[in-house]
N, C-alpha and C positions, 0 to 999 in steps of 0.2 A: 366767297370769302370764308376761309379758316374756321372755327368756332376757337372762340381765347382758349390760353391755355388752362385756367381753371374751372372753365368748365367738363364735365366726361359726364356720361350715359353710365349708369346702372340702374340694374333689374332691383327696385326696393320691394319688400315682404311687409306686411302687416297682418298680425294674427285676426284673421277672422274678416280680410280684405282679401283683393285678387289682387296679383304682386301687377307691378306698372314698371314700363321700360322709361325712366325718366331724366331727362337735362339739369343737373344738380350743381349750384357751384360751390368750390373746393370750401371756399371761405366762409361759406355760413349754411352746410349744407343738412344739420340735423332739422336747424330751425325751418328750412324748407320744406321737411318730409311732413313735418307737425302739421305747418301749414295749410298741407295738400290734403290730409286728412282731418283738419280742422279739431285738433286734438287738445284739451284746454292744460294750461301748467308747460308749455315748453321744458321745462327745467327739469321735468320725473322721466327723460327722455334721452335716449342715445342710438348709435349705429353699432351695428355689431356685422362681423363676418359670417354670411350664413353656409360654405362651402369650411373645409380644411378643422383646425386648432376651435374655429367659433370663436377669436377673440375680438376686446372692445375696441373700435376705432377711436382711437383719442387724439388726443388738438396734435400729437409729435408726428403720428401718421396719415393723418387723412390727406396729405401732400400726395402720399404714394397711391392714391388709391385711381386704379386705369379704367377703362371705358369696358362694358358690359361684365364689371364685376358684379356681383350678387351681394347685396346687402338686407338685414335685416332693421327695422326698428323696434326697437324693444324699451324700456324701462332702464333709467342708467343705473350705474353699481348700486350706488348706494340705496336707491328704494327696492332694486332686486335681493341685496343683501338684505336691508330690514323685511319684506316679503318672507323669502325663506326661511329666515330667523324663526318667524312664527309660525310658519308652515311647519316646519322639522320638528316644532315641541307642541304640534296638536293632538289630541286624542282620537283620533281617528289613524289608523297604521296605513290606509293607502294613500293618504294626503301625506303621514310623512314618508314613506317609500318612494313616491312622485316628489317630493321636495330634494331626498337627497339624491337620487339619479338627476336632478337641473343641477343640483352643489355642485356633483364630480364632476360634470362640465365645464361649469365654470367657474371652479376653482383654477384651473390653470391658468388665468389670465391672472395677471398680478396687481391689476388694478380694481378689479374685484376681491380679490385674497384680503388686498391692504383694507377694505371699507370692512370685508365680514370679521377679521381678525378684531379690527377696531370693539367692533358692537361683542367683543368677545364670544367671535362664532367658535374659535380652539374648543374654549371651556365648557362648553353646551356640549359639541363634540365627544368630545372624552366624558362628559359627565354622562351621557348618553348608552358610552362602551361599557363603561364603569359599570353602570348598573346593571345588565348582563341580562336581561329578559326573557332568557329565551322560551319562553313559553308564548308567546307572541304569535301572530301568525305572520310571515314574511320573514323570520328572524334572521336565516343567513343570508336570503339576498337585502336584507337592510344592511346589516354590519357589514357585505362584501361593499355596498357603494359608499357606508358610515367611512369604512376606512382609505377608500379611493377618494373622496374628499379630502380626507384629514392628510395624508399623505400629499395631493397635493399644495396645500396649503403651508404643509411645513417647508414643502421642497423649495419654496421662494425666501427662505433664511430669515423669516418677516420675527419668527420667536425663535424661543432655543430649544433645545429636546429637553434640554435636564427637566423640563415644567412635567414632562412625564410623570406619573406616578407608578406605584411597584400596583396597585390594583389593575391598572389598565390596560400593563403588557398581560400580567395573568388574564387579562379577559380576553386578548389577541389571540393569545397561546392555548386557551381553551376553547376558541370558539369555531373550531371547526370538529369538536368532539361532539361525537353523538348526532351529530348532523343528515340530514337523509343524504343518500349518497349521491342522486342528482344536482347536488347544491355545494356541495364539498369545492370543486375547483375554482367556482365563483370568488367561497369564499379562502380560499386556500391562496387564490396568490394575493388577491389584498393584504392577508395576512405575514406571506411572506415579503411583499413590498413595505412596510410597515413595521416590521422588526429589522428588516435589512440596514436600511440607513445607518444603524448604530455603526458599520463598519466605514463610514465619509465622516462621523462627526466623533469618533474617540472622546468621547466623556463617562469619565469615571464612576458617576455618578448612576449614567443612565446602566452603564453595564453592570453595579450593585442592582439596579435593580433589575433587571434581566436575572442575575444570579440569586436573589431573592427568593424570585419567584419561582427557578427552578428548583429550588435546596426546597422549599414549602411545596412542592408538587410532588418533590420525591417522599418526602418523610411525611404524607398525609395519606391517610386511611382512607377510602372509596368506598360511599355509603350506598350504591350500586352499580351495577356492572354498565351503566352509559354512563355515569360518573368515573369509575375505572378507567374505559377505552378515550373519554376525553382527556384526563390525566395522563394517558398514554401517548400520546400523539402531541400534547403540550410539553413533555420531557422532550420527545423527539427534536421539536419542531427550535425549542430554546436551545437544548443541547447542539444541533447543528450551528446555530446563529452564534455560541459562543467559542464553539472551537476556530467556526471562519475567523472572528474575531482576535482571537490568537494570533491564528496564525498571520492577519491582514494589519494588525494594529502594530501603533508605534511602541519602543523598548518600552519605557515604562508601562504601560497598560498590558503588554504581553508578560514583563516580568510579575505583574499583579494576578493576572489572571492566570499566569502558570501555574502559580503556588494556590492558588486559592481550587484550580482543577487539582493538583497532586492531594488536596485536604479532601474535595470531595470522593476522589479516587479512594482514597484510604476509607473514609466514612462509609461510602456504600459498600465496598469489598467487608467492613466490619458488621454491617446487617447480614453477614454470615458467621456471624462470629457465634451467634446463638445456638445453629443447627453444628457449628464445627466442634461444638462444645457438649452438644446432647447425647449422649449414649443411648445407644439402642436396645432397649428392653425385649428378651428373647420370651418374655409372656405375653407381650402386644401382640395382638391379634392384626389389629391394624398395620403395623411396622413390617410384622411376617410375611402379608400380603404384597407388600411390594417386593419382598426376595421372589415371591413364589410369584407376580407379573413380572420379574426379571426371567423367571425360568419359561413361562408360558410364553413370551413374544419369544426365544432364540429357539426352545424346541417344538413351538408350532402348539395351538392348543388344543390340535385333533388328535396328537399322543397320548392328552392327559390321560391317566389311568382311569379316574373317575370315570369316561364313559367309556370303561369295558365293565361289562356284566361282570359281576362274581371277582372281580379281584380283590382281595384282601388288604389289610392295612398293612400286611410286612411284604406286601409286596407292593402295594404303594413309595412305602417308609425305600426299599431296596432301587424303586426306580429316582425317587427323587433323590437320594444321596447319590449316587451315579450322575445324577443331572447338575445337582451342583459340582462336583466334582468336574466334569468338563465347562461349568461354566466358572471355575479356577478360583473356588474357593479356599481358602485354609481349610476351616471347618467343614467337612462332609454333611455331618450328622446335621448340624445346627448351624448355618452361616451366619444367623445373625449375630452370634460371635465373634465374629472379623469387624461388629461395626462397634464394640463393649469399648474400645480405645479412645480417647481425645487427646490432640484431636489426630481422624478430620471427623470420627463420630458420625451423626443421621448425612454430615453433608456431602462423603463421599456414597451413600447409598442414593440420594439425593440427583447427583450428579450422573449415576449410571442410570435413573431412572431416565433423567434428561435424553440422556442419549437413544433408551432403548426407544422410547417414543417419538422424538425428534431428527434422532436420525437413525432411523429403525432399520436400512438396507445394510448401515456401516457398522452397526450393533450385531447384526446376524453374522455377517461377515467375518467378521473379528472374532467372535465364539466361535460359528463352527470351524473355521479356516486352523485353531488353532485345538480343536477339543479332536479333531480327525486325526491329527499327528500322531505318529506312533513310533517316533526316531529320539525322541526324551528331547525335543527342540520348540514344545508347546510354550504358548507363552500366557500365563496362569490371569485370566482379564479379570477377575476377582480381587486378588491381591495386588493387580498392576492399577486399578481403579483406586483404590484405597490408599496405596502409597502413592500416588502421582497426585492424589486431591491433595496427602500430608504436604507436598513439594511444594504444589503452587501457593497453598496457605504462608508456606516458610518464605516464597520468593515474592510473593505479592506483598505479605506483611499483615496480613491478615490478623484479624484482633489487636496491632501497635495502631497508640495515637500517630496524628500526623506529627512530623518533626516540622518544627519553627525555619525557615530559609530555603524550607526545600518546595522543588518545583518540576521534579521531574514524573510528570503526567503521563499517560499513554494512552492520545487519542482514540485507542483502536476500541478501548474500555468504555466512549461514551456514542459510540455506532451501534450497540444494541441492549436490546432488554433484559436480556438475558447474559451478560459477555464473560460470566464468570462459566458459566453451565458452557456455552459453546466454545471455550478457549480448554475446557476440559476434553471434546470432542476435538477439537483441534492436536492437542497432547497425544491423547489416546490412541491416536493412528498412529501419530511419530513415534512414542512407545513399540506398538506392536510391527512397523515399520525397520524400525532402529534395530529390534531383537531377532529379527531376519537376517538383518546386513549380519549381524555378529555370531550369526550362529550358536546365541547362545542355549543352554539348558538352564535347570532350575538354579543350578548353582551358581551362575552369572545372572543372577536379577537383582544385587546391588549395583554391579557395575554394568550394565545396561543403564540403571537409574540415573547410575550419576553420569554417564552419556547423552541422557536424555535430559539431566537438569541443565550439562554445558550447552546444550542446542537450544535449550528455552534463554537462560541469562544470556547466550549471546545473539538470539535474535530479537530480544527488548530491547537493548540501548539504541536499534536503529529507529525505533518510535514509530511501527507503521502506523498509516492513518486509518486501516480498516483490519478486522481478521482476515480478510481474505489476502490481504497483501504479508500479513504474520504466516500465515497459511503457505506464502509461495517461498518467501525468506525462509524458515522450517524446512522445506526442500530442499532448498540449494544445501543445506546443514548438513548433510549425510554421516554417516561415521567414517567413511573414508576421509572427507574433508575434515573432520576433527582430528583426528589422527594428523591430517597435513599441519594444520593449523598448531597443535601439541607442537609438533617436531620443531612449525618455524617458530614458534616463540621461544623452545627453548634454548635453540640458536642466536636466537635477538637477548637471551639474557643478560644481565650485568658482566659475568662471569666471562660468556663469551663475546663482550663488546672491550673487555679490559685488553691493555696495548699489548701487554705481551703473550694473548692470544691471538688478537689480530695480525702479531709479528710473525708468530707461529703459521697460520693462516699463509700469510702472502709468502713463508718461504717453502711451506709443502706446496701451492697451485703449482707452480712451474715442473714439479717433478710429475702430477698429478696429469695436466695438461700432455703432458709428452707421452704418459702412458696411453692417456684417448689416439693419442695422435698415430701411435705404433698400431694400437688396433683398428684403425683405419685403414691403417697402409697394408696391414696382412688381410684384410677384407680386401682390398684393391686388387691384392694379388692371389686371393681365392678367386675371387671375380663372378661376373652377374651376368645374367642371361637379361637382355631387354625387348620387349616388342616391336618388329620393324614396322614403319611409319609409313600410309600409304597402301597396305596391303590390303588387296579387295576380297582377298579369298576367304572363300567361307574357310577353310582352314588356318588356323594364324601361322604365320611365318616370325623364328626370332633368331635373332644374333648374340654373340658372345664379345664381352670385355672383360681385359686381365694386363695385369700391372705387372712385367716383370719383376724378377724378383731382386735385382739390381737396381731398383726401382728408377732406371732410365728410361725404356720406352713401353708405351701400351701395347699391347698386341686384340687385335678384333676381327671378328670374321663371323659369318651365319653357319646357323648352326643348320645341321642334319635333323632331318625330322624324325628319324629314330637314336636319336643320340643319347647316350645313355654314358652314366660316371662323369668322370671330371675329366673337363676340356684339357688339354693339352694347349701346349704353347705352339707345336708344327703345326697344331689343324688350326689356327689363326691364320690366315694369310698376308690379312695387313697390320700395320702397325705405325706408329705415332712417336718419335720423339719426346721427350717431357719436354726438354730444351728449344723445343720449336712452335710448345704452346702459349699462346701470347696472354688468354686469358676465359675464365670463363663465365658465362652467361646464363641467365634463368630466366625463366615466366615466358612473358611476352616479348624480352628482349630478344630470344632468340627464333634462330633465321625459320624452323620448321614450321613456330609459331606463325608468324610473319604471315608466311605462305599460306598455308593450312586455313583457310578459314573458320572448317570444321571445329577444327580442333582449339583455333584463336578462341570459340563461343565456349568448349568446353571447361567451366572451371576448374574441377577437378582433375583432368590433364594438365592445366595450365600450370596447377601445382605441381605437377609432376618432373616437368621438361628444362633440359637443360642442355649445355650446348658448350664444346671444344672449339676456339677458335684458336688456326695455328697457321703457319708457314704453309704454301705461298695463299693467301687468302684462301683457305679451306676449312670446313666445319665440319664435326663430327656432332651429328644431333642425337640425344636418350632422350626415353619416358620411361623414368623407372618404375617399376610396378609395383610400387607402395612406398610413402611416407617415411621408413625406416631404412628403405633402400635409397633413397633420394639423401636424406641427411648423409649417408655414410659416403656416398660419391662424393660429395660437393664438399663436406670435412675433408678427406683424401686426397684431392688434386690441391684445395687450396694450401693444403700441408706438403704437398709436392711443388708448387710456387712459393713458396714460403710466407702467404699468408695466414692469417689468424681462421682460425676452426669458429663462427660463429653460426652455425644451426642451433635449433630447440633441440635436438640432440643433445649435441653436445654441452651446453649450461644444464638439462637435466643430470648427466655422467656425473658432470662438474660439481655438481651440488651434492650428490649422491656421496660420490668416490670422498671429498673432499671432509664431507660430514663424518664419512666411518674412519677416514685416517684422522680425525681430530679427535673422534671418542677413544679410540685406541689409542693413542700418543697422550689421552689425558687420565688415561682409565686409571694409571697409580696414584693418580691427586683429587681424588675424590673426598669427598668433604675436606680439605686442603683450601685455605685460604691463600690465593695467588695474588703475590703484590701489585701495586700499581705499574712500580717502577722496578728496574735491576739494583741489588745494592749498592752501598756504596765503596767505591775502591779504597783500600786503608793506604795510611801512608806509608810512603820507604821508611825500611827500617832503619836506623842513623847509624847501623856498621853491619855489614858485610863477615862478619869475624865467626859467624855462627857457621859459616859453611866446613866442610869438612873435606879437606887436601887428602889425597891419595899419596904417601911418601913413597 
């Protein structure tokens, strides 16, 4: 006979027992377990899961529970909760370290959450972070399970975050500073699970205080260098959490937190306002020493004169004006002259120290790449230091308040610690990068600059979210592409978007258009040598095409391997109709392709190839032997069928040809205000009488 359905078999546990495979039924099955071990108080007692999550069996699921599951008996919530409660605030650190690693367990269960949250387990919690102990012993793996508790606990929605206080994220944010480095990831991702959630619960509130606590982390003084490095890693660690934030939260919280990043953006770029403002005293001994560790890291410090025996002080004085000097000073004698200016003052001296130490391979590089020169095309890294730190001060906004509405931040400013000094190493390549492209000499180092300021303002408004990504956008910038970009704006201007420009415009294409089209067709009929398709020989074999000049039929045939001048129209043998060609075809669509497998895989062939179909079903197959020779065929025939010329060819011509006959047809109406419209027609004159008869 069956065993009823409420009865099942599981394996039950009891601490400090030998677990028993035992026949339990569904409906009264804790009080059984009690029973069996003759346990007094029934009621301080429950089932718990002893495999998977570990949660509590309560009265909604014990229905579910099947035959040789694993159970535990334990202590029900709520005396497990009051347990804990006073285990977690003993005076003894392994008793509470052992109480909050049982918490973080079972905290996930929600029927436990509800009883510890009751007895005000949150507030212990955090009162606990709060106080920040870390002298302790166990400190980070305490707060790493303190905060896998509290975390779980909040996660069941039981309170609200706003109950946060601004002390308790700063203790999140600092508590993996100074840390021994075995212990850091412990406590590193509690702490990032734990600041994260502000991006599911958008309040206001809580993200004031996240910003709080970073604005107080930034503008606080580090009474030691592990106070420092924790300081350090709490910027980081909050600065990440509020940019996600930005960018994950709803409009209102993004448009708050925009403007409140573009104020702190401004504030910290203005804690340079002091050094941008400090003139450099050419009697400081200390100050001089940084020009003269600018000259020892780029010409090596095994030059220094000092240790050669016997050399003198003018012949010291004569090597290091010569060193400054290629390291593109103004001042020879005295450089620290070039810093007497504000601004940018100590901060572009500041800055090149930055570099010479931090990115010491790209520092050398850039001196001597440019101090070896001897074509007058040097590009002066002294003076290009100095003026490009004036720039960015002008384009960041350096020492202005924040303006009131505004919000336009640039993430890439709170990815390091430094983003003011390595956006200057970022500049300073493109600079001496930029001054390559232009070949310029001394005499182009405004207009280099101000090439170099449009590269910088036009690659900020795309907002990257790191330097590195400023760094690749800076790239694509080239001076060539400014130049492109110059020419197409000032073709998109007012002036030339007004109608009777644009009139002017659409009545020159057409004449424009016919001129490409003539030069195609005498390209047709100079005619091209192409490579025959198929041939195995190690020698190449090629053929000839040409357009009579009648420009009725093609003529083609292969060519002589020693053939030499221009083909002739008799050594063609065959020849093509225009009027019998039906249409023509490229890429893949044609038949060589088709067949070819080889060549089907080649891409670059495949751009190349193109194909004559004509009367009676026969194809003439090319692979022209370059890009320029491809457009000019396929312009050519299509203008010999009387279709439209659409290669990149041809819209480059197009744009070209069409630009310079617009500058030249407008070149007398310069500063010339051109009206909207055509005047207006005056009226008939009311007699005729003014004219004058010949008698």
């Amino acid at each position: 006979m069956p065993p009823p359905s409420d009865i099942v078999k599981v394996a039950v546990e009891w601490p400090g027992a030998n677990a028993q495979l035992l026949e339990i039924d569904q409906v009264r099955h804790s009080n059984q377990m009690v029973e069996e071990w003759s346990l007094p108080n029934p009621e301080y007692y429950t089932l718990r899961y002893a495999d998977g999550p570990q949660l509590y069996i309560t009265e909604q699921v014990r229905l579910s529970l099947q035959s040789v599951t694993s159970i535990i008996l334990i202590y029900s919530q709520s005396r497990a909760a009051r347990q804990l409660m006073e285990r977690i605030q003993s005076h003894s650190m392994d008793t509470r370290l052992d109480a909050m690693k049982e918490l973080a367990k079972l905290s996930a269960d929600v029927t436990f959450a509800t009883e510890f949250i009751n007895m005000e387990g949150i507030t212990v919690l955090t009162r606990l972070v709060e106080s920040g102990t870390k002298l302790l012993s166990h400190y980070s793996e305490m707060l790493a399970f303190t905060l896998t508790a509290f975390l779980e606990l909040m996660d069941h929605g039981i309170v609200s975050w706003d109950m946060v206080s601004i002390t308790f994220i700063k203790q999140v944010s600092l508590g993996q500073g100074g840390q021994p480095h075995a212990k850091l990831t412990i406590c590193g991702e509690s702490t990032s699970s734990v600041l994260s959630p502000i991006h599911r619960y958008q309040s206001f509130s809580l993200f004031h205080m996240m910003w709080t606590s970073y604005i107080s982390l930034i503008f606080v003084s580090p009474l030691n260098p592990q106070q420092e490095m924790a300081n350090a890693f709490a910027q980081k660690h909050l600065r990440s959490i509020i940019l996600n934030h930005v960018i994950r939260g709803n409009r209102p919280i993004k448009t708050e937190m925009a403007h409140q990043l573009y104020v702190l953006q401004v504030l910290t770029f203005n804690l340079l306002e002091e050094r941008m403002m400090t003139k450099m005293d050419p009697n400081d001994q200390a100050q001089r020493d940084i020009i003269f560790e600018l000259r020892r890291i780029a010409f090596d410090a095994e030059s220094d004169s000092n240790t050669i025996p016997g050399s003198g002080t003018e012949k010291r004085k004569a090597m290091y004006t010569k060193d400054y000097k290629m390291l593109g000073f103004t001042n020879h004698i005295n450089p620290a002259m070039d810093f007497t200016q504000t601004p940018p003052g100590m901060l572009a001296l500041d800055n090149m120290l930055y570099l010479a130490k931090f990115h010491q391979d790209t520092y050398i590089r850039i001196v001597l790449e440019n101090s070896s020169r001897e074509d007058k095309h040097e590009c002066p890294f002294g003076r290009s230091a100095i003026e490009l730190t004036r720039m960015l001060c002008e384009i960041l906004q350096v020492g202005e308040l924040p303006n009131e509405g505004r919000n336009d931040y640039h993430p890439m400013f709170f990815t390091h610690d430094r983003a003011f000094e390595e956006l200057f190493a970022i500049c300073i390549q493109l600079l001496n990068k930029t001054w390559k492209e232009m070949r310029a000499t001394a005499e182009d180092f405004n207009k280099v600059m101000q090439v170099v300021r449009e590269q910088i303002t036009r690659a900020l408004p795309s907002k990257p979210n790191s330097l590195d990504q400023f760094k690749s956008k800076l790239r694509s910038l080239s001076y060539s592409e400014i130049l492109r970009l110059r020419q197409s704006e000032r073709m998109s201007q007012d002036d030339f978007q007004s109608p009777p420009i644009v009139e002017l415009r659409e009545k020159i294409q057409p004449e424009i258009l016919e001129l490409i089209k003539q030069q195609r067709l005498n390209r047709l009929c100079e005619g091209s040598s192409f490579r025959k398709i198929g041939n195995r020989r190690r020698q190449e074999r090629f053929w000839y095409c040409r357009l009579a000049l009648n420009h009725k039929v093609l003529h083609y045939g292969d060519l002589e391997d020693n053939a030499q001048g221009e083909v002739t129209f008799e050594s063609l043998q065959e020849k093509i109709p225009v009027a019998d060609i039906k249409a023509i075809v490229t890429g893949k669509d044609c038949p060589h392709m088709k067949e070819k497998s080889a060549l089907k895989q080649n891409k670059e062939v495949l751009e190349l190839a193109f194909s004559i179909l004509y009367d009676p079903d026969e194809t003439l197959n090319f692979i022209a032997p370059n890009k320029y020779e491809y457009c000019i065929w396929i312009d050519g025939l299509n203008a010999l069928l009387g279709k439209d010329m659409s290669s990149e060819l041809t819209k480059s011509d197009l744009d070209t040809l069409l630009s310079m006959e617009m500058k030249l047809r407008l070149l007398d109406l310069e500063n010339i205000q051109i009206p909207e419209a055509p005047p207006p027609i005056p009226k008939e004159p009311s007699s005729y009488d003014f004219v004058y008869h010949y008698g």
